[in-house]
C-alpha positions in Angstrom: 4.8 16.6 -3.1 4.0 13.1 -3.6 5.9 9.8 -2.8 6.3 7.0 -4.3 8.8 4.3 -2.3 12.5 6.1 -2.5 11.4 7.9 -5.3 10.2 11.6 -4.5 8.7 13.6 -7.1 7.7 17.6 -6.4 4.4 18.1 -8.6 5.3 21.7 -7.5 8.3 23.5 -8.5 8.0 25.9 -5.9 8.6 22.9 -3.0 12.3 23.4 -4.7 13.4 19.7 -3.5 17.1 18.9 -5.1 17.4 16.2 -7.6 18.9 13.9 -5.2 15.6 14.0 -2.8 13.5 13.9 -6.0 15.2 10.6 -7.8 16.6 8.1 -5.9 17.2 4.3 -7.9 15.3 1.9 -6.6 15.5 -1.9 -6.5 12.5 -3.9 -8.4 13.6 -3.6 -11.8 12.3 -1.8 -15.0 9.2 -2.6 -14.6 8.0 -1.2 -11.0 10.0 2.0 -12.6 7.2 2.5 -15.5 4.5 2.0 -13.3 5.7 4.8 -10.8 6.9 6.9 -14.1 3.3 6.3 -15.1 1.6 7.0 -12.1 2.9 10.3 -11.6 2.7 10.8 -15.2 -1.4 10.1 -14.7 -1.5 12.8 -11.7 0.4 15.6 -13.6 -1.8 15.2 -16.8 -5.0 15.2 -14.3 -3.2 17.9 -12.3 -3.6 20.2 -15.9 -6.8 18.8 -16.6 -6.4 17.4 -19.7 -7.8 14.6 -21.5 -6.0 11.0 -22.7 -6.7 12.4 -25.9 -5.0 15.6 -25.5 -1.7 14.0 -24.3 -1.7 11.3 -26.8 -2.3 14.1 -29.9 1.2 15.8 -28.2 3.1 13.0 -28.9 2.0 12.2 -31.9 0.4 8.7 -30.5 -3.4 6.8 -29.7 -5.1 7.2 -26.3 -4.7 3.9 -25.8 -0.7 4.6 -25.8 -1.1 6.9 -23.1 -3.3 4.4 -21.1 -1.0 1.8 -21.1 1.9 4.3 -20.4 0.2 5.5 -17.1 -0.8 1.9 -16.1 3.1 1.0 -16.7 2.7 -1.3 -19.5 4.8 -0.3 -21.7 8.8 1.8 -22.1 8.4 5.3 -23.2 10.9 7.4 -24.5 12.3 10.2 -23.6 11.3 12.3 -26.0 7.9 11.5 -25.2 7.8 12.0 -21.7 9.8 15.7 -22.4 6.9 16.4 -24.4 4.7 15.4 -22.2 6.4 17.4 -19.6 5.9 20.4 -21.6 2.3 20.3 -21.8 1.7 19.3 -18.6 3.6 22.6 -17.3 6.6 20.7 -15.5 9.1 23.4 -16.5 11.8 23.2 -14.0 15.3 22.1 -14.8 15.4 20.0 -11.7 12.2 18.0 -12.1 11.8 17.3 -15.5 15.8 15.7 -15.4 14.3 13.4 -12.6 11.5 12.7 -14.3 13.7 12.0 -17.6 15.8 10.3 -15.7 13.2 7.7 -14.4 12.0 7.2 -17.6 15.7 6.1 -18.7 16.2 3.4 -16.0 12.7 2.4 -16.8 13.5 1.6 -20.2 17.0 -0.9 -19.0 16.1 -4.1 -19.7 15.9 -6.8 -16.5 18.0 -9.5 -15.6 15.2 -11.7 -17.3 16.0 -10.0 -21.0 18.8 -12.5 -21.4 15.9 -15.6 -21.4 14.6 -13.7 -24.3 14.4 -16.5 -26.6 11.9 -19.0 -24.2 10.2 -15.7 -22.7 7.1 -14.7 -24.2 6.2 -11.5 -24.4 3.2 -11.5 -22.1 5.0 -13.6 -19.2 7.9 -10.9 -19.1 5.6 -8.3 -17.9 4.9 -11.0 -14.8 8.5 -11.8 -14.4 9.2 -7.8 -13.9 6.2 -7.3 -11.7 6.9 -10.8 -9.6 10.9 -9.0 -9.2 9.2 -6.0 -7.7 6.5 -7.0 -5.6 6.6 -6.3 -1.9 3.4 -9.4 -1.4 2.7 -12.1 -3.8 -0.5 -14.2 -2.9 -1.0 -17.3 -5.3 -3.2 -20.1 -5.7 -2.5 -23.3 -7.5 -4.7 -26.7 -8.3 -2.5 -28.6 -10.8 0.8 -28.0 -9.8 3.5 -27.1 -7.0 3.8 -22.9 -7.8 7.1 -22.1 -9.8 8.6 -19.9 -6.8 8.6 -22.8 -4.6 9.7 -26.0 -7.6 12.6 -27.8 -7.5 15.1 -28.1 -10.7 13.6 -31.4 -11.9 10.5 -30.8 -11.1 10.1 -27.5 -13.5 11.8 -29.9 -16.0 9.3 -32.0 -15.9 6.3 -29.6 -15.7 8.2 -27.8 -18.7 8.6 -30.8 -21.0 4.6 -31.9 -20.3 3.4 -28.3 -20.9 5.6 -27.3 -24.0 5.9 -30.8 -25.3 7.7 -28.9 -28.4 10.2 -27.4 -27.4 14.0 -28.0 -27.7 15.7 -29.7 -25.3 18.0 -26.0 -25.2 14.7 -24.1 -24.7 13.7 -26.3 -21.7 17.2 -25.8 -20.1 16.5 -22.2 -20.9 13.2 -22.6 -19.0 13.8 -24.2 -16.4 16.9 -21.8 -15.4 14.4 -18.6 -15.6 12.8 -20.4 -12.9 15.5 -21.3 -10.7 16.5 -17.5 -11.2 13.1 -16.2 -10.4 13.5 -17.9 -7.2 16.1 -16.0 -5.9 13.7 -13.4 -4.9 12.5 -16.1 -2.2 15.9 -15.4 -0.2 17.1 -12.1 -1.1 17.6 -8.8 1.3 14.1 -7.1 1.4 12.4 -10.3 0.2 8.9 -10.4 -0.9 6.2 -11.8 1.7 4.7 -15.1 -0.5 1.7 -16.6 0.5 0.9 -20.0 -1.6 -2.6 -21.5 -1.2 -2.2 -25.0 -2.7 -4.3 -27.8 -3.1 -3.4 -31.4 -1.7 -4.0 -33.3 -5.1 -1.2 -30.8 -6.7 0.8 -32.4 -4.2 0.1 -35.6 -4.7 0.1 -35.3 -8.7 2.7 -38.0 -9.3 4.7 -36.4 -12.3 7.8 -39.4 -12.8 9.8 -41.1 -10.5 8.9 -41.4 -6.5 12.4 -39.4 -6.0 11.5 -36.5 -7.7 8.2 -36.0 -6.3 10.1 -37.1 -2.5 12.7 -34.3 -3.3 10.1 -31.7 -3.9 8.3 -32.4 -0.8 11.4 -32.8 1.0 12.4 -28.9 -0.8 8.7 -27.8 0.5 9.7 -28.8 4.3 12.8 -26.7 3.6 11.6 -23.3 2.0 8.8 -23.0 3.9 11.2 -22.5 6.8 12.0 -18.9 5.6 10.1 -16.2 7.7 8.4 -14.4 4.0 7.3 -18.2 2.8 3.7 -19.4 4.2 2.3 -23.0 2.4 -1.5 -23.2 3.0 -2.7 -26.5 1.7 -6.4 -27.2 0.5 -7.0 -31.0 2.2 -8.8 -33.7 -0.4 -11.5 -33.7 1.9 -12.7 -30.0 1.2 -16.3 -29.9 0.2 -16.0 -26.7 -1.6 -13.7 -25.4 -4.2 -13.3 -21.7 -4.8 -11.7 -21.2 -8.1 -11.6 -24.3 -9.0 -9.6 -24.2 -12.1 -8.4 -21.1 -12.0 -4.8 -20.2 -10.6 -4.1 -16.9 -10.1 -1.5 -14.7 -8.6 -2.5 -11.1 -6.4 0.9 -9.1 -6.1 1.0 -6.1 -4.0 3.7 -3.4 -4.2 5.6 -1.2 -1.2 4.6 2.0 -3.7 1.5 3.4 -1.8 0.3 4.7 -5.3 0.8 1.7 -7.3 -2.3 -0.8 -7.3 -2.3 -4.6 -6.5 -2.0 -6.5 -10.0 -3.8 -9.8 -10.6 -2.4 -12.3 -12.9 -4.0 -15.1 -14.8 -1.9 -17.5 -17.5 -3.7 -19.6 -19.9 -2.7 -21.3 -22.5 -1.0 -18.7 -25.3 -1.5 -15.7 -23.2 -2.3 -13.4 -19.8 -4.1 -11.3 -18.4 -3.4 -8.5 -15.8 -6.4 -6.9 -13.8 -5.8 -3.6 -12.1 -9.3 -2.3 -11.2 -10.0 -2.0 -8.4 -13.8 -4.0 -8.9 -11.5 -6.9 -10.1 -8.7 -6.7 -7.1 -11.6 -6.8 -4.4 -13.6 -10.0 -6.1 -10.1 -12.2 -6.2 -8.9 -10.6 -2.7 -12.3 -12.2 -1.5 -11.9 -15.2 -3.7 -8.4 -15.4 -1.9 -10.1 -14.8 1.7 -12.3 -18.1 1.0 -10.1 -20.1 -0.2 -7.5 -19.8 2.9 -10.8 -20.4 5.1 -11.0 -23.5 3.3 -7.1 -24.8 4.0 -5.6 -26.0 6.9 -3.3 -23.4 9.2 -0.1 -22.4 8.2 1.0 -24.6 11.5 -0.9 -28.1 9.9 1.1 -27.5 6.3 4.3 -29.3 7.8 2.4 -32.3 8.5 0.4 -32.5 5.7 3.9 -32.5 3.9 5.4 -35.3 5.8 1.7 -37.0 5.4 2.4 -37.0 1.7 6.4 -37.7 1.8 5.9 -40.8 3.5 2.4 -42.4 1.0 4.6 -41.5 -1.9 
């Protein structure tokens, strides 16, 4: 039998677990949902020993459908997954309806479907991973990390990074942030770790008021026992990364990997192996050696409230 979080899949029929101990809903959204479908997806197909190729040619579909179908990447359908079922040998009633089941809730779209319009494609996979991670580590040069801005200063970054869009479309914006923020505060929230440098800080981006407030919002959420603000100081003589913001989140499914996340311009990238997870885990290691304690970031905050 094998675990994953509250969900409990037999990959034995003979364990004859009822449906209610096999499938239990879990919070996280859609997304975590595919990747837990997909993982145990991986393990029954490797379970029969049988290729990506093999399982793609049953549903009529490329191998690299099936690879992003284990990896969570994509929604299946059910048909699919029955299918797959099928060759795989998963012949009980019980099972497979769990398993079919899964792959229904996995395909519900999340709270974040409604900013449809101002969501690109490749940030809503984030937006459903950030909604079920259990850890999210970030690092961040240029600007104050989304999670932790305040309502006019995402306007502000908004309008200076998409310059053309709508006024609408930055409202839009700016209130999937505020919503993403929520997860800050909820039941069960995630543990966030921000490593920030100071000139982000210090990055004057209008009026002295706004850039007051979101320091003055910093001395605030940073009071919550998940939230930890490590700040880089100006006087660092290295700079790991520099340039490169990421994002490491970790999930409370023991067989889902850590996910690392880097935006650029038109697009992201997610990393998943586990050659790439250990270089920016270590990248991440340095670059808290190189910022002050958690205990000096309050401080450092009032340092900057009062120069601005």
């Amino acid at each position: 039998m094998m675990a994953l979080g509250r969900i409990m899949i037999s990959a034995d029929p003979g364990d004859g677990l009822p449906v209610k101990d096999m499938f239990a809903p879990q919070a996280g959204g859609p997304t975590v949902l595919r990747m837990v479908l997909g993982a145990q997806m991986r393990k029954l197909r490797q379970a029969g020993d049988l290729s990506v190729e093999a399982a793609a040619y049953a549903i009529r579909a490329s191998g690299s459908k099936i690879s992003r179908l284990e990896r969570g990447r994509v929604p299946c359908r059910q048909r699919d997954i029955a299918d797959l079922l099928t060759l795989y040998g998963v012949h009980g009633e019980e099972e497979r309806a769990a398993l079919l089941q899964l792959a229904h809730q996995a395909s519900t779209p999340g709270w974040w479907h409604r900013y449809s319009d101002v969501l690109p494609s490749w940030f809503e996979s984030y937006v459903g991973l950030e909604e079920a991670a259990s850890r999210i580590r970030t690092y961040e040069i240029q600007f104050v990390p989304g999670l932790l801005q305040t309502e006019s200063y995402a306007r502000t970054v908004i309008s200076r990074v998409s310059p053309e869009a709508t006024a609408q479309e930055t409202e839009q914006r700016v209130a999937l942030r505020m919503t993403r923020q929520a997860i800050l505060s909820r039941p069960e929230a995630p543990q966030y770790w921000a490593v920030v440098h100071e000139e982000a800080l210090r990055r004057p981006l209008g009026r002295q008021q706004l850039m007051r407030s979101q320091i003055e919002h910093l001395l605030q959420v940073t009071q919550l026992p998940n939230v930890t603000l490590r700040v880089i100081p100006l006087r660092a003589e290295s700079m790991t990364g520099e340039g490169n913001p990421f994002t490491i989140l970790r999930f409370s499914e023991p067989e889902l990997p850590d996910v690392v996340y880097l935006e650029h311009l038109t697009g992201a990238i997610y990393l998943d192996r586990r050659s790439d997870l250990d270089r920016y885990l270590a990248v991440m290691d340095r670059l808290l050696l190189e910022a002050g304690p958690p205990a000096a970031t309050a401080g450092i905050l009032r340092d900057i409230h009062g120069d601005i």
